[in-house]
N, C-alpha and C positions, 0 to 999 in steps of 0.2 A: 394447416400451418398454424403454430402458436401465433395468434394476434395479438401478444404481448411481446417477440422475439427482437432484440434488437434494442429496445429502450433502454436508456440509461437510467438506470432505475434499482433502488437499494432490496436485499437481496429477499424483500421480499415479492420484487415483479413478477416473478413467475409461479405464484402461489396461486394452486388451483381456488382457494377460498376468494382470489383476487377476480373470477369469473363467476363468481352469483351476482345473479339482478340483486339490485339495491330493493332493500327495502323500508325504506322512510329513516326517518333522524331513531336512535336509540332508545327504547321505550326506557320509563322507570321502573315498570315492572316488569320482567320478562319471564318468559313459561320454560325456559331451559337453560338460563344461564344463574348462577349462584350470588356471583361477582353484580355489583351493582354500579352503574358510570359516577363518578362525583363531578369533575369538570374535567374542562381542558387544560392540558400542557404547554402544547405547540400544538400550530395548523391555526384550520380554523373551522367552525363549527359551532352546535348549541354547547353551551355553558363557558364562552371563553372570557375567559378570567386574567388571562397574561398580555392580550392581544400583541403576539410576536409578528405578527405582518405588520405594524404599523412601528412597535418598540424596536423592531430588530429584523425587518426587512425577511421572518419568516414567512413565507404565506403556505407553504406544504411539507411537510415533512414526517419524519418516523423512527421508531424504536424507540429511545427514550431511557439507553444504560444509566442505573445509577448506582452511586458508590457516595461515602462517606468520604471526603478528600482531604488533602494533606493542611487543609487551613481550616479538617472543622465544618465547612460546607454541605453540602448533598451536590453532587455533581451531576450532571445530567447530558450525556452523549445523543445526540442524535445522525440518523444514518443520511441520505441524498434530502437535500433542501434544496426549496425553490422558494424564487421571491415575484421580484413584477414579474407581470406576463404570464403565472398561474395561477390559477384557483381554483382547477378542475380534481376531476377525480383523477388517484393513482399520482405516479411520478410524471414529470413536464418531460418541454424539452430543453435541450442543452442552452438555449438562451434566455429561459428566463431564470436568468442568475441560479443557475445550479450549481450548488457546491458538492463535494460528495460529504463530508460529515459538515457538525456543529458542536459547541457545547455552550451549554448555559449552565448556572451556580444558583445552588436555593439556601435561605434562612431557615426555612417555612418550618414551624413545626408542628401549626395546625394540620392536620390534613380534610380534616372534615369537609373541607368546604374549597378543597380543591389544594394544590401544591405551585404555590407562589416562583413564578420564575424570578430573579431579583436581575440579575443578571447575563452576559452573556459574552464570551469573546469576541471583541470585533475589530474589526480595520479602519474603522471610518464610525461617528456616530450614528448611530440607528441602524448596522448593518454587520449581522454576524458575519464573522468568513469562519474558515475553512481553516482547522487545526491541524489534520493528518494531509500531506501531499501525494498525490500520486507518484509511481514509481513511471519511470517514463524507459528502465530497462528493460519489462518486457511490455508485452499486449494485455492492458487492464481499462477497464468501462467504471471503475469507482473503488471507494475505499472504507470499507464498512464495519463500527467500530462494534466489538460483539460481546466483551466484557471489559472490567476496569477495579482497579482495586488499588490500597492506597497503602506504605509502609512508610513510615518517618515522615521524612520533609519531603517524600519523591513520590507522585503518582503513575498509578499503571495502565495504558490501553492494551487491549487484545486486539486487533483488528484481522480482517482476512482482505486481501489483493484478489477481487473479481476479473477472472479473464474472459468469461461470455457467461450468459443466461443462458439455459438449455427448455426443455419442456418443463411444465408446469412444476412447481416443487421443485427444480434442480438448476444448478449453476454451478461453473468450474473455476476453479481459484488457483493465481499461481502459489500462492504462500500465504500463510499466518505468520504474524510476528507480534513483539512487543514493542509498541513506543512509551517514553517516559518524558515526565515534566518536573520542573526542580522549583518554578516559579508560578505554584497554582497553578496550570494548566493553560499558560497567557499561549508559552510555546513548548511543542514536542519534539523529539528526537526519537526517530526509528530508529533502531539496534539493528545494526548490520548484521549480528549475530543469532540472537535470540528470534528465528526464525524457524519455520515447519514446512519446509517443501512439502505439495501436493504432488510426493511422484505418483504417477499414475494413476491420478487421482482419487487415490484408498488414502491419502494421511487423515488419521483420527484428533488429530486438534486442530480443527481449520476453524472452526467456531468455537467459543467456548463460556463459561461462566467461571469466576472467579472469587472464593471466599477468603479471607484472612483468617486465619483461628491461633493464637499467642505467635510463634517463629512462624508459624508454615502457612500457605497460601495452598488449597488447594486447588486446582484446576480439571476441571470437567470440562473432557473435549469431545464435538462431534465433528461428521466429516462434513465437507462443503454441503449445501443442499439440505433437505428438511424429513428423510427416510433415514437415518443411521442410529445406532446405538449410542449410548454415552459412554465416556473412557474416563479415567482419571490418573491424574498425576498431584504428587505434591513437590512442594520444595522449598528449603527456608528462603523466608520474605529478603533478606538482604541478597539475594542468589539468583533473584528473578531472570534475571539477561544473561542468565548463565547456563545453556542447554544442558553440560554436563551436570547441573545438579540436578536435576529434577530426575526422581524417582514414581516409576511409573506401576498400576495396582494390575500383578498379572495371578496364572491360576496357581502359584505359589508364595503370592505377598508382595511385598513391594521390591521392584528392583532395578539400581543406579540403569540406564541405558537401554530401557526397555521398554519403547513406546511402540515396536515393533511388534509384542508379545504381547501386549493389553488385554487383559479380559474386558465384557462391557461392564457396568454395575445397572445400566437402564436401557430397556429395552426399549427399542426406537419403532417407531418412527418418534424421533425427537430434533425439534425444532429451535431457533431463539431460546435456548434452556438457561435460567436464571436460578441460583442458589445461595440460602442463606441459611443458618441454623437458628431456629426458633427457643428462646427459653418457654414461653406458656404454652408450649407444645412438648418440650424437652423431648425435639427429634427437628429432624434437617428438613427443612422444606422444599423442594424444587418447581416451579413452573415451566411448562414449556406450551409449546402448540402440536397439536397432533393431525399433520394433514391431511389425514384419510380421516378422521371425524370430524373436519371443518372447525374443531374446538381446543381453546387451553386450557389445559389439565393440571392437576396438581396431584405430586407425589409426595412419601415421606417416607424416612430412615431411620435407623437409632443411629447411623454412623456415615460417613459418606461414601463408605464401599458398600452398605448396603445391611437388610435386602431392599430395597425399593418397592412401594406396596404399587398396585396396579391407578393408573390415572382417573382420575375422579374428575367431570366436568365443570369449571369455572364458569367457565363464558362461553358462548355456541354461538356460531356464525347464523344462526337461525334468527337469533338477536340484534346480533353485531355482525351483517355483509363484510367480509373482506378483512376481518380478523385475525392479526398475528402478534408475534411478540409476547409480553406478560413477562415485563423485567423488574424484581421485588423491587420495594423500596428498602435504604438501608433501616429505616427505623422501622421497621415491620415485626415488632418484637413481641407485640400483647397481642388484647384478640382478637384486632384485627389485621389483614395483613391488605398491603397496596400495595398499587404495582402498576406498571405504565404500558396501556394496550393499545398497539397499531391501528388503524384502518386504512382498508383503500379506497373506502368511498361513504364517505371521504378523507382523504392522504394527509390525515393529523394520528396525534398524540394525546389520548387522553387518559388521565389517573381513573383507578378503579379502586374499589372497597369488596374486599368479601369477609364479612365477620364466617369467622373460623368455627363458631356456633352450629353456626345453617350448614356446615359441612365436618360432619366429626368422621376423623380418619378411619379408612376403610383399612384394615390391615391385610385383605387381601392382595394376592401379589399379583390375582388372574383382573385384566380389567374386565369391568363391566361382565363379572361372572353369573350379575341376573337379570343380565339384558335389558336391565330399565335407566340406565345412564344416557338417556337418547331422546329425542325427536320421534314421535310417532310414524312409523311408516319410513323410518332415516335408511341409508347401505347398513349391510352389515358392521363394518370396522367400530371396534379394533379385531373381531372375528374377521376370518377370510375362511369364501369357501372353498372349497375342492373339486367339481363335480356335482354335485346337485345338492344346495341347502339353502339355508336360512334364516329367516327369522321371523316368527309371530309375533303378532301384535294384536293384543286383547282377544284373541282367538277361543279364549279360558283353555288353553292346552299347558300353561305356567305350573308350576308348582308352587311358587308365589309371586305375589306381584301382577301383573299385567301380559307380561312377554316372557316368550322362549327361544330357544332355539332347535334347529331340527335340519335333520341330513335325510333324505329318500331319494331310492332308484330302481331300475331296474335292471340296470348294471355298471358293473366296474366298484371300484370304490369312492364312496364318498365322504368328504368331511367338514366341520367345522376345526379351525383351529386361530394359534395368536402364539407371537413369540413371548418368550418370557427371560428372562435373568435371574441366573441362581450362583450361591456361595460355592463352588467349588469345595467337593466332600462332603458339603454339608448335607442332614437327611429331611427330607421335605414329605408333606401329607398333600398330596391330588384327591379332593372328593366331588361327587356333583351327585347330581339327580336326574335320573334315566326314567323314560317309558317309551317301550317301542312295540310294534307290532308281531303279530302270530307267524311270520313268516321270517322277522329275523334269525340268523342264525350265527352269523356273524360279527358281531358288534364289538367295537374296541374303544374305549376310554383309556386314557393314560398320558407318555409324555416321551417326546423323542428328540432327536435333534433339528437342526435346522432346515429347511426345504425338505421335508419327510426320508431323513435319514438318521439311521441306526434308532430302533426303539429301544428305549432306557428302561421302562416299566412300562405296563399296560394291564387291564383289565377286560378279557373277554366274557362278552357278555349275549343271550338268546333274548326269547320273546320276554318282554315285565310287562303284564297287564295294567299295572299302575307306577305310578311314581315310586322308584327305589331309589334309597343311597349307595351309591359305588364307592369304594377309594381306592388308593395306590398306593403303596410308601416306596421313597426310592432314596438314592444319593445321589447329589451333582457330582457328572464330571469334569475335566477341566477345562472345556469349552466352555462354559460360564453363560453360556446362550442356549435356548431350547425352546422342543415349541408343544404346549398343552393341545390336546386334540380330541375330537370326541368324531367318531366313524364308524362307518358298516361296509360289506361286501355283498352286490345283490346276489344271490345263490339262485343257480337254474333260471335266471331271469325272471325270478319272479318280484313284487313287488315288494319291500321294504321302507319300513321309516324308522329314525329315532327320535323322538322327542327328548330335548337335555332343559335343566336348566339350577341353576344354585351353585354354580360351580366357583369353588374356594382351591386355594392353593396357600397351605402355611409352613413355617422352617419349624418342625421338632426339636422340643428341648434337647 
């Protein structure tokens, strides 16, 4: 049984990363994560700098949306708080003053030295409350705000309606909506309207991130829970609460009423995903968290349909125990960019630094196509295997680097593989780097669709005594989702291996 099932608790209680042993307060220098801690936000913990348990009756809390808001500010959302009565790891309980959200307002525009809470909504002096109310018409445990964005004189929250926690990484939601503020953010109004039923629990904007760009607000939605793709829609900013505007990105472009039709543009598992467009990068930046590599990643685009290059590790739970979240800041514009990272242990908010330097964009779209994005000796993911594989480490079986990857058996088939997202039509280059043994005879590289159905292109391939380049060329088709894979068939039972490793994935001019 989840030992976390049942807490009221924001939505990241049920994150498997919320189930590693702690280990010690956050170094300043860490061996796998990029992103470096500057201080705290909210909570509490080393470097706090606001102290919101005492200013403002925070003592635990998480997420930490921000947005540029309607008076000018830096806005800052956060998810389930607690005050007296906790100051444990993780979310409390219902009595020590639990609210489900908060927001505080910042000047700050140092951030070096940490991100200045100035203020905060509240009821009573020294004691935030509670902006978003629950909906008391169906069965919900909290109200968790997931993006926000600002047009004129009127602010925006995303939030999604939690109806249970389920196993690790997942939780089911009655609905996503928008709520709006007309006076700073003092008070909200949920739209009865401007809502996303969770029918059967597949709607793709139950979570979401939210950019402003001149008329249009784009929206990038995932479904409940921390395993889905990313979807998009836009719509002009004055039109927000208006479901029939918004135009949704499917495998023929954008179109009025068609969130039903979505292609992805990012390939999930995508978590708490955060977006803003970068000018000293001139491309779109995204953060999110990646639950099967306990890490937040960072991707990038020339556009916000894409293509999305493959996730790059910020910050590793190897560093930071119990790790989620990685919401930008809005002024994240030069080299370096911040952004506000969860923990559960302990259940604060602290701002992070990663200069952009120490991480120059991988334009591959395959992640961790050379297997060194990782923790020595870490699971596979963002690879999954098939039937017999895996992955070396320091083995010297690389072609460069340290680590490989590799599939053997002695029967059935077996493979390495990873989902990926492609532009519909467009023609894409699959290449990697293969050595297998004298008994192969079988061997397939290439690229198909989802749960190993229908191959799109492949490369079959025998015995390579040494490291060989393969490639593939292909065209997406309008499923927009596929999955890159590298495999063999053992023949006669006898034994077989592949050794892979360099594997890239680019869009042809």
């Amino acid at each position: 049984m989840d030992p976390l099932r049942g807490l009221p608790v924001v939505a990241a209680l049920c994150a498997l990363t919320a189930l590693l042993p702690a280990a010690g307060t956050a170094q300043a220098e860490t061996s796998y994560s990029v992103a470096r801690p500057v201080a705290l936000v909210a909570g509490q913990g080393d470097g706090d700098v606001n102290q919101t348990k005492t200013r403002f009756g925070v003592h635990a809390t998480d997420l930490g949306v921000m947005w540029r808001d309607s008076r000018g500010r830096v806005a800052v959302a956060f998810g389930d708080t607690y005050g007296e009565g906790w100051s444990g790891d993780g979310a409390g309980p219902e009595s020590a003053d639990w609210r489900f959200n908060t927001l505080g307002h910042s000047d700050d525009t140092d951030l070096t030295d940490g991100m200045r809470v100035d203020s905060m909504v509240t009821d009573r002096p020294g004691h935030a409350r509670q902006i978003l109310p629950g909906d008391p018409t169906v069965d919900e445990v909290t109200v968790i705000p997931t993006a926000a964005v600002s047009v004129g004189t009127r602010d925006y929250i995303h939030y999604m309606s939690v109806r249970s926690w389920g196993q690790a990484g997942t939780w089911t939601t009655n609905y996503s909506g928008l709520a709006s503020s007309d006076d700073g953010g003092q008070t909200w109004t949920k739209s009865p309207v401007a809502r996303w039923a969770n029918q059967a629990g597949g709607d793709r904007f139950q979570m979401a991130a939210m950019v402003r760009q001149g008329d249009l607000v784009y929206v990038f939605g995932t479904p409940s829970g921390r395993y889905g793709n990313a979807y998009l829609a836009r719509v002009p900013g004055s039109r927000l609460l208006e479901p029939s505007a918004y135009e949704y990105w499917t495998a023929t472009g954008w179109q009025a009423g068609a969130a039903g039709r979505t292609v992805p543009v990012v390939a999930g598992p995508v978590a708490e995903l955060s977006v803003r467009y970068s000018s000293h990068l001139r491309r779109w930046v995204a953060l999110h968290l990646d639950e099967p590599r306990t890490a937040i990643v960072m991707r990038t685009a020339p556009g916000p349909t894409g293509p999305w290059t493959g996730g790059q590790v910020v910050a590793h739970s190897a560093d930071h125990p119990g790790l989620y979240g990685g919401f930008l800041h809005p002024d994240s514009d030069g080299p370096d960019l911040y952004f506000a990272m969860s923990r559960w242990s302990p259940y604060h908010v602290r701002l992070m630094r990663l200069r952009l330097a120490d991480l120059p964009v991988n334009p591959n779209l395959v992640q961790d196509g050379g297997f060194e994005d990782r923790p020595a000796g870490s699971a596979p993911a963002p690879w999954i295997v098939n039937g017999k594989g895996g992955l070396d480490y320091g083995k010297g079986n690389a072609h460069t680097g340290a680590n490989n990857g590799w599939v053997g058996n002695t029967s059935g088939w077996n493979d390495l593989h990873q989902k990926v997202v492609l532009t519909p039509g467009r023609r894409y280059r699959l290449s990697g780097w293969m050595r297998s043994s004298g008994s192969t005879s079988e061997g397939y590289f290439g690229v198909r669709g989802v749960s190993g159905q229908g191959v799109v292109a492949e490369r079959r391939f025998g015995s390579l005594p040494v490291h060989t380049r393969l490639s593939v060329d292909f065209t997406a088709g309008d499923a927009g989702e596929f999955e890159v894979f590298l495999g063999g068939w053992a023949v006669n039972n006898q034994d077989f291996w592949v050794q892979t490793d360099d594997i890239a994935l680019e869009e042809l001019p």
